[in-house]
ROZA-402246 format. One record per residue (C-alpha): z, x, y; residue in one letter; residue number from 1. Coordinates in steps of 0.2 Angstrom, whole numbers. Layout:
BEGIN
<atom><Z>Z</Z><X>X</X><Y>Y</Y><minu>A</minu><tido>NUM</tido></atom>
...
***
This chain:
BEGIN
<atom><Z>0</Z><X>0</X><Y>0</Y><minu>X</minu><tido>1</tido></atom>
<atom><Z>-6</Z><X>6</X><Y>19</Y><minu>X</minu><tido>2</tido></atom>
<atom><Z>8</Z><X>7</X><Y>31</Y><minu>X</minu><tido>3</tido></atom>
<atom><Z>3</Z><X>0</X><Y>48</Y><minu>X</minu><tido>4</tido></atom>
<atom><Z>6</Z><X>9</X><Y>62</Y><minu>X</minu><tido>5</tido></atom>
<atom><Z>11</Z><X>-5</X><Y>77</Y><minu>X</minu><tido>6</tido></atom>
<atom><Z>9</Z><X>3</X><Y>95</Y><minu>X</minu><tido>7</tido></atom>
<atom><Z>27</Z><X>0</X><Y>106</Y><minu>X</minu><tido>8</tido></atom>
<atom><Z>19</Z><X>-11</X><Y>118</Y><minu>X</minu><tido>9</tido></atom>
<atom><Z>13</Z><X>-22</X><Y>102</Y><minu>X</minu><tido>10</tido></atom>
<atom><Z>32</Z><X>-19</X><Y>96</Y><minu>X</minu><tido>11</tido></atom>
<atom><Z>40</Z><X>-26</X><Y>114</Y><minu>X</minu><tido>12</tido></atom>
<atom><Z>27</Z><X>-40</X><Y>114</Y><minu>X</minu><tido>13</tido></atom>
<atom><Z>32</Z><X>-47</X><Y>99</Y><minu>X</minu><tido>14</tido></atom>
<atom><Z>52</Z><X>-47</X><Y>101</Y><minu>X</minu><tido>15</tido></atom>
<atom><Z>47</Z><X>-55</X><Y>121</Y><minu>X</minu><tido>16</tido></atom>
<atom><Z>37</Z><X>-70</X><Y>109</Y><minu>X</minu><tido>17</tido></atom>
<atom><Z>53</Z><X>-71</X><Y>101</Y><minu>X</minu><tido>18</tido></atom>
<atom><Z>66</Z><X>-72</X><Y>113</Y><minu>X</minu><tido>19</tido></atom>
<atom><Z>52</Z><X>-83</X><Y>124</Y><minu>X</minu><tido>20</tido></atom>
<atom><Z>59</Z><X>-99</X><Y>115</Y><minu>X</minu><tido>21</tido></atom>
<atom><Z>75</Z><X>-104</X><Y>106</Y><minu>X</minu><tido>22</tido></atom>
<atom><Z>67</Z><X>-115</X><Y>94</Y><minu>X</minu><tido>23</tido></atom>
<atom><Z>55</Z><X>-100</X><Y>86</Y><minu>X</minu><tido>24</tido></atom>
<atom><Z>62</Z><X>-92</X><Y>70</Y><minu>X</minu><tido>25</tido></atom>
<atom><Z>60</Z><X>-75</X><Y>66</Y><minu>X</minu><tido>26</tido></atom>
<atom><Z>50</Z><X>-81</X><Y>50</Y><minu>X</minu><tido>27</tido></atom>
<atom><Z>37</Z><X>-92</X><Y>60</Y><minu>X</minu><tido>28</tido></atom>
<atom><Z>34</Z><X>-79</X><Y>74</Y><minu>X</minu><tido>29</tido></atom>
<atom><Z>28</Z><X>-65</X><Y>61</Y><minu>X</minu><tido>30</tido></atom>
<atom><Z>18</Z><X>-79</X><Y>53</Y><minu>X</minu><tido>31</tido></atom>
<atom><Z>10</Z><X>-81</X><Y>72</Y><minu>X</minu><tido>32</tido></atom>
<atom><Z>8</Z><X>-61</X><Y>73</Y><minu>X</minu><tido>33</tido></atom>
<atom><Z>2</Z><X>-58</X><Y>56</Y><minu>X</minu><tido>34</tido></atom>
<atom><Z>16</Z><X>-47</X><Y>52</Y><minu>X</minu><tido>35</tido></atom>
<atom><Z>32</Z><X>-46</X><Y>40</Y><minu>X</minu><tido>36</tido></atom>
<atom><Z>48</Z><X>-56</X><Y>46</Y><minu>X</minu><tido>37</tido></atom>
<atom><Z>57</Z><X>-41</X><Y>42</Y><minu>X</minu><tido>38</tido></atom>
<atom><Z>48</Z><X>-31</X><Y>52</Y><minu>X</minu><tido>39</tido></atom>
<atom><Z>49</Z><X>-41</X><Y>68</Y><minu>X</minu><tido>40</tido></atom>
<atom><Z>67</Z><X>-41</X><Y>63</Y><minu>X</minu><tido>41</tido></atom>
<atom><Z>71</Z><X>-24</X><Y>61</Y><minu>X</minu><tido>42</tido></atom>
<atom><Z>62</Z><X>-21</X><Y>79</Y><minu>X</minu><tido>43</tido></atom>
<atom><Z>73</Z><X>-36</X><Y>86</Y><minu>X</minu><tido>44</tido></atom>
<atom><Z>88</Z><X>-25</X><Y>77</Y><minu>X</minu><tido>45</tido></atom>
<atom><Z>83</Z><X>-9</X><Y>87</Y><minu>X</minu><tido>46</tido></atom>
<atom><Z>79</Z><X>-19</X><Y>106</Y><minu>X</minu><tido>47</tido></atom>
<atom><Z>96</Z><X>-24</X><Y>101</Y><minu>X</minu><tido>48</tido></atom>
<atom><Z>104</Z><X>-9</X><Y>98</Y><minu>X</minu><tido>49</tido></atom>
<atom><Z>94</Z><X>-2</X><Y>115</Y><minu>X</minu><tido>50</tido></atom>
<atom><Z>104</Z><X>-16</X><Y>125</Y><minu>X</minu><tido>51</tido></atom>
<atom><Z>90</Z><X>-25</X><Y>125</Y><minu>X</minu><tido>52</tido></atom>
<atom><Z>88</Z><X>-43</X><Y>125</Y><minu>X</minu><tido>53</tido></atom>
<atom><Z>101</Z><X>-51</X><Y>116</Y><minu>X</minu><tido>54</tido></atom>
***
């Protein structure tokens, strides 16, 4: 299996989506993305750890 690379603007971009609306899940904004939930949530995890949004 191929890792993808994601670039950190595409990373930002996609925990912003999150955060955007309280009704999204984790699970349904990777779906929209095309990527793993458990990616987006281990780069929610790090914004997170950076003090970023909550």
């Amino acid at each position: 299996m191929v890792m993808k690379v994601y670039s950190p603007e595409f990373k930002a971009d996609a925990v912003a989506l999150f955060h955007s609306d309280p009704d999204l899940t984790i699970a349904q904004t990777a779906r929209d993305l095309g990527i793993n939930a458990e990616t987006l949530r281990n780069w929610i995890r790090a914004d997170r750890a950076r003090g970023g949004i909550s």
